[in-house]
C-alpha positions as CSV (number, residue, x, y, z in Angstrom):
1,X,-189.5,32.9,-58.4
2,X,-188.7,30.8,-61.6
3,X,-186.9,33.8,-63.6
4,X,-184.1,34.9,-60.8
5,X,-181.6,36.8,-62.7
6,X,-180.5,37.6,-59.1
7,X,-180.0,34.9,-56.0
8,X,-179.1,35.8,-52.8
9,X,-179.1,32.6,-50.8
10,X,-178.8,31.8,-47.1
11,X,-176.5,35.0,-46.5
12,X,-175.3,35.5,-43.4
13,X,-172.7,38.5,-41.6
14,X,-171.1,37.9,-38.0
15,X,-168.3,40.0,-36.7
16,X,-166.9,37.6,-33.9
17,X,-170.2,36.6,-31.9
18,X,-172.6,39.1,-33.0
19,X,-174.6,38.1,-36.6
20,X,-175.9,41.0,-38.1
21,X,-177.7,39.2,-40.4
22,X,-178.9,35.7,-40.9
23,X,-180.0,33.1,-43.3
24,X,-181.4,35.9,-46.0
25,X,-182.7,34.7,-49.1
26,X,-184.2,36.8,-52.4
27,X,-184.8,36.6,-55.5
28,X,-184.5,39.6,-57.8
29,X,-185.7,39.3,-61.5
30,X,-183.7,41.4,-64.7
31,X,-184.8,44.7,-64.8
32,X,-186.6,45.5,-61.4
33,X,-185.8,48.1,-59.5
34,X,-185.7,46.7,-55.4
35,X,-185.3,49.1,-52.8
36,X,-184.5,47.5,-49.2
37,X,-185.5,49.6,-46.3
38,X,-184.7,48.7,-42.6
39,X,-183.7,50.8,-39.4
40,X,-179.9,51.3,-38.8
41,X,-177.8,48.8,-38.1
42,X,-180.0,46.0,-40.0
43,X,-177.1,45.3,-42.3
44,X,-178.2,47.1,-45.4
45,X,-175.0,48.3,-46.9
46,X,-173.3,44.9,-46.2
47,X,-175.9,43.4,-48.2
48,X,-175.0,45.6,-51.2
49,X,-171.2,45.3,-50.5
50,X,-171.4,41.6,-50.5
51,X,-174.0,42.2,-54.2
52,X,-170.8,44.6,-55.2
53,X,-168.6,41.8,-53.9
54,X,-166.6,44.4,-51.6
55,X,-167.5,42.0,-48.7
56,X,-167.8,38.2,-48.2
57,X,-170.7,36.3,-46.4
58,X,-170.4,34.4,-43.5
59,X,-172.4,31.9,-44.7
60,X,-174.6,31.5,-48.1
61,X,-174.0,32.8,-51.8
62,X,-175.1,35.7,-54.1
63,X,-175.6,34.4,-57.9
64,X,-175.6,36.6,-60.7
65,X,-176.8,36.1,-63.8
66,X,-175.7,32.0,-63.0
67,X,-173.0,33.0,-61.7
68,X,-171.2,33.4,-58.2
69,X,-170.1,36.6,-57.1
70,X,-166.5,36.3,-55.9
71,X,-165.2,39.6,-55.6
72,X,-165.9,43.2,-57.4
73,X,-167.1,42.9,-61.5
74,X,-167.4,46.0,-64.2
75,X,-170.5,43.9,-64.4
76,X,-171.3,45.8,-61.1
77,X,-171.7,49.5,-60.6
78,X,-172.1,51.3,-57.5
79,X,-173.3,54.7,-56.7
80,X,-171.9,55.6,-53.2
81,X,-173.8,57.8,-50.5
82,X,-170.9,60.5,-51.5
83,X,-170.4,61.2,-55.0
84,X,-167.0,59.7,-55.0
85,X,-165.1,61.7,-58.0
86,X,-161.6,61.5,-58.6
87,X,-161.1,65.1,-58.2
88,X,-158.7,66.2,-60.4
89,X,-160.8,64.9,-63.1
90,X,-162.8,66.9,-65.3
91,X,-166.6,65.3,-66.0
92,X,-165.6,63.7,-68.9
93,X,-162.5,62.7,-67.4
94,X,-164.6,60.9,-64.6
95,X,-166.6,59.0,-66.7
96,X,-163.8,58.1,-69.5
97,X,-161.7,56.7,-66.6
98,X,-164.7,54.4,-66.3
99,X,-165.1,53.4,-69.7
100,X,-161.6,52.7,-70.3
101,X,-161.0,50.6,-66.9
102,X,-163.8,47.9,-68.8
103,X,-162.9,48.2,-72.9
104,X,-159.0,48.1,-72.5
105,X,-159.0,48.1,-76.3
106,X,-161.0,51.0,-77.0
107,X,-159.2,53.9,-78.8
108,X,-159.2,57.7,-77.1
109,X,-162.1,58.8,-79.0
110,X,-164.4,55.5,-78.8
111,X,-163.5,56.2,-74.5
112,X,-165.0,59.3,-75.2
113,X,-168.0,58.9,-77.6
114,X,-169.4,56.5,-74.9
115,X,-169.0,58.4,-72.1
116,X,-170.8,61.3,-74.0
117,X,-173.7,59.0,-74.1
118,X,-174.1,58.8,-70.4
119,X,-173.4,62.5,-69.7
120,X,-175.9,63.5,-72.4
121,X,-178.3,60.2,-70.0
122,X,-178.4,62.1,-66.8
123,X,-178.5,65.8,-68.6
124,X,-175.0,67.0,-68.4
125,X,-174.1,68.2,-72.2
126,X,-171.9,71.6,-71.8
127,X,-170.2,70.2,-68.6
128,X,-167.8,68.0,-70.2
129,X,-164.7,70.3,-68.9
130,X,-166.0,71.1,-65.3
131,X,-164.3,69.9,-62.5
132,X,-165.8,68.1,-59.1
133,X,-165.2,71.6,-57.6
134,X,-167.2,73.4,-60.4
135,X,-170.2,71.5,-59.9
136,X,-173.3,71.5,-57.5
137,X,-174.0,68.6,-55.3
138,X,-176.7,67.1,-57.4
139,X,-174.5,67.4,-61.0
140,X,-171.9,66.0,-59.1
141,X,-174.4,62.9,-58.2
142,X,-174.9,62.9,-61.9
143,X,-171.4,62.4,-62.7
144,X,-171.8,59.6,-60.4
145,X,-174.7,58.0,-62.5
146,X,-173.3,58.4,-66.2
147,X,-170.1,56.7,-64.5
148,X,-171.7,54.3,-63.4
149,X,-174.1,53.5,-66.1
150,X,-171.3,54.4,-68.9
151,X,-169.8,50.8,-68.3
152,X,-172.9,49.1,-69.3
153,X,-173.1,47.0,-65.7
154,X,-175.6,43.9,-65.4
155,X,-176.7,45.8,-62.0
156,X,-176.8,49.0,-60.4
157,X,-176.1,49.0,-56.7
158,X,-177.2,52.7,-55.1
159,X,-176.1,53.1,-51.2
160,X,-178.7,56.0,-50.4
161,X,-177.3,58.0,-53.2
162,X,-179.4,61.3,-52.6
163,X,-179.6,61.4,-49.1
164,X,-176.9,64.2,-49.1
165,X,-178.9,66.7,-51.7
166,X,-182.1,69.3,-50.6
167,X,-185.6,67.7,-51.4
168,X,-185.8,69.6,-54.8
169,X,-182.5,68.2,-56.0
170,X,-183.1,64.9,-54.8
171,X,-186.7,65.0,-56.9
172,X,-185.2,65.8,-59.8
173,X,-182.2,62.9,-59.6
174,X,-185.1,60.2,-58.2
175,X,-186.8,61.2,-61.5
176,X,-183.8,60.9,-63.8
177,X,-182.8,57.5,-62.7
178,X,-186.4,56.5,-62.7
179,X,-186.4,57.6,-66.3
180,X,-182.9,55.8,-66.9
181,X,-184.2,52.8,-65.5
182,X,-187.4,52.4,-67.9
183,X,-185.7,53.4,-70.7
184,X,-182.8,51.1,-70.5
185,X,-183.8,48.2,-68.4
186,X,-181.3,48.4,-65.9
187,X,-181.7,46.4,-63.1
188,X,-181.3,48.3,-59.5
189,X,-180.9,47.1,-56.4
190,X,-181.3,50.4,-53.8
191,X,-180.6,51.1,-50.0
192,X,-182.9,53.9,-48.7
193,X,-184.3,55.7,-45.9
194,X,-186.7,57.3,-47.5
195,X,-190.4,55.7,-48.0
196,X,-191.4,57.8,-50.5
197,X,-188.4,57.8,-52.7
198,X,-189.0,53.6,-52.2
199,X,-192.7,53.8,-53.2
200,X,-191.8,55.9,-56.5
201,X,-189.0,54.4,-57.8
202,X,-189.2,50.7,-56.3
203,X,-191.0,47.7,-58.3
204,X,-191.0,45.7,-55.0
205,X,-189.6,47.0,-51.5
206,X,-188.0,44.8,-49.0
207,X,-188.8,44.8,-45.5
208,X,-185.9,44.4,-42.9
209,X,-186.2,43.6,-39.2
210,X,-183.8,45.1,-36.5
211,X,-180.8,43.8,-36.1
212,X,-178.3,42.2,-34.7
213,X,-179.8,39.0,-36.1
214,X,-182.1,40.8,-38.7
215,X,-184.0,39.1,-41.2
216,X,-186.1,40.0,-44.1
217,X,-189.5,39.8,-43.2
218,X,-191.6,40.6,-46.1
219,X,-191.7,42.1,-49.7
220,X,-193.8,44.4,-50.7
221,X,-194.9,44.2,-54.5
222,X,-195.6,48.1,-55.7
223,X,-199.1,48.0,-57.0
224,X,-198.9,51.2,-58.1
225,X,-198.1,51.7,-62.1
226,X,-195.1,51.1,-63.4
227,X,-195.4,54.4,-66.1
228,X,-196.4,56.2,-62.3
229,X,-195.0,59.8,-62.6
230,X,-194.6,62.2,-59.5
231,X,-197.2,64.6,-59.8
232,X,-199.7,61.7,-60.0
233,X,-198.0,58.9,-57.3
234,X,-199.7,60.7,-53.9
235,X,-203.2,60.8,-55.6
236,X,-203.3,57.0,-56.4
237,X,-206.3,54.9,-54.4
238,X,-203.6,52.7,-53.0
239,X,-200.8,55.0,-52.5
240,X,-201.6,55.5,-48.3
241,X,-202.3,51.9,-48.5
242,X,-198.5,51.1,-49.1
243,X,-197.1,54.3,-47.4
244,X,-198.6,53.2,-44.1
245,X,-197.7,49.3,-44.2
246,X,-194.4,50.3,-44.6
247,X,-194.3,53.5,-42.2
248,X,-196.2,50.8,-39.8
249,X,-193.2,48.2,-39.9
250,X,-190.8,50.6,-39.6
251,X,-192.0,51.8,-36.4
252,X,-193.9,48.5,-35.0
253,X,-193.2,45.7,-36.6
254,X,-189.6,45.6,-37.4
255,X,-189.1,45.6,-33.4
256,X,-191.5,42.8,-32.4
257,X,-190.9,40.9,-35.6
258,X,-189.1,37.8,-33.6
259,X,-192.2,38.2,-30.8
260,X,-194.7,37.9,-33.2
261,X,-193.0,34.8,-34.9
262,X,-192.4,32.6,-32.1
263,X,-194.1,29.8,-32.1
264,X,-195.5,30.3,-36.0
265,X,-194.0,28.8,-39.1
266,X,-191.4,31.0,-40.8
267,X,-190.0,29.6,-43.5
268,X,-186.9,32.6,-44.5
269,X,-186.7,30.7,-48.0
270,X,-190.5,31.9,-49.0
271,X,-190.8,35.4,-47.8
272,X,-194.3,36.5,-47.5
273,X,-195.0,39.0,-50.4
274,X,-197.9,41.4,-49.8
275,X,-199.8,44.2,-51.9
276,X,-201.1,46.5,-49.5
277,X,-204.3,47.7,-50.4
278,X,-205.0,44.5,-52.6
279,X,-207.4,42.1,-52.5
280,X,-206.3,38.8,-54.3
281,X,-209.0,37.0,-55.8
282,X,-211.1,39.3,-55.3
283,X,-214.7,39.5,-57.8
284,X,-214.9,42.9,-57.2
285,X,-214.6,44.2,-61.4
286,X,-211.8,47.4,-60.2
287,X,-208.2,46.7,-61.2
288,X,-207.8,46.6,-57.6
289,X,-210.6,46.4,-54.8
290,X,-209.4,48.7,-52.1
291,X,-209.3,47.9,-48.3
292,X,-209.9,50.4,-45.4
């Protein structure tokens, strides 16, 4: 990929004799949304803490924007599994604290017009004064998004952030930061569970083996739309096409990944990247000639 805006490169995680991961490479462009899915235990969140720069790799680097991550950056929000307020805080006070920990300089009211912003983003206007104890799970989760967002961060790291919250909530906060995402460009990297919530909101899912000694074994490029909307995603021709390549790996593949290698070329630098349910090259005149 000639226009990386994000590198990870020959990362590795070993806790005394046991590697977690190994020799991980990808490439992530400005504003796409990747979502990495993989059974427990792949290594996942260290992944994201090393992006966050909350954890060090064993081996390899993550470059950013041309430069090396060496620790934690304002130029790197995270939105944890939890919503992680301060609780004594009200919902502005949550976001301002944010805002002020990057522009030093800015004056009480300049803190607070741009946090307003963010709280009007994710649909919060009236709620200003409410405390973590006064909100619902999912406005809570919200808080946690306009804090993030409100410092203006070159990426968006999200541990499973709605795993917590009923379907219907969860919906509605998939949608918002689907919404966000479009309408600001944010680049997203994403740790989830969930195939459909990857399928929705992801521009290209990637593929994780088992570990210890996982690998990324392929990338899916999304050939759905990228203006897709909810109501419509389960109707698309090609929808099933992705759901079950994934669903397939997850319960196959990702456990006899290392059988079905051995002996065949891998090269971890070049992971293969497939569009289920596409035909490349294909003469047929459809947008996208449809396999059984």
């Amino acid at each position: 990929m000639s226009d990386k805006f994000i590198s990870i490169e020959g990362i590795a995680k070993r806790y005394g004799t046991t590697t977690i991961f190994e020799d991980l490479w990808l490439g992530m462009r400005r504003g796409e949304l990747t979502c990495v899915i993989g059974h427990s235990g792949c290594g996942k969140t260290t992944v994201l803490n090393i992006l966050a720069g909350l954890d060090v790799p064993s081996d390899g680097a993550v470059i950013v924007d041309g430069k090396a991550i060496e620790g934690p950056s304002l130029d790197r929000a995270v939105i944890f599994q939890s919503h992680a307020l301060l609780p004594w805080r009200t919902v502005m006070g949550n976001v301002a604290y944010a805002v002020s920990s990057k522009w030093r300089r800015y004056t009480r009211a300049q803190i607070q017009a741009q946090a307003q912003i963010f709280i009007d983003l994710v649909g919060l206007t009236g709620a200003e004064g409410k405390r973590p104890s006064e909100l619902s799970g999912g406005m809570k989760q919200r808080v946690g998004i306009a804090r993030a967002l409100s410092i203006e961060p070159k990426i968006m790291l999200m541990d499973e952030p709605f795993s917590a919250l009923d379907a219907l909530t969860r919906g509605t906060l998939q949608d918002e930061v689907r919404r966000i995402c479009l309408t600001t460009g944010q680049t997203a990297f994403m740790i989830t569970h969930d195939v459909d919530e990857a399928i929705y909101l992801a521009d290209r899912i990637v593929l994780m083996t088992n570990g210890p000694g996982a690998r990324l074994a392929e990338i899916v490029d999304n050939p759905l739309p990228k203006d897709r909307a909810r109501a419509d995603v389960h109707r698309h021709p090609l929808y099933y096409a992705v759901r079950n390549h994934i669903i397939d790996f997850l319960v196959i593949r990702s456990k006899s990944f290392a059988a079905e290698m051995t002996g065949k070329p891998f090269d971890p630098r070049h992971v293969p990247v497939v569009r289920p349910g596409v035909i490349e090259n294909s003469s047929t005149p459809d947008a996208a000639a449809r396999v059984a």
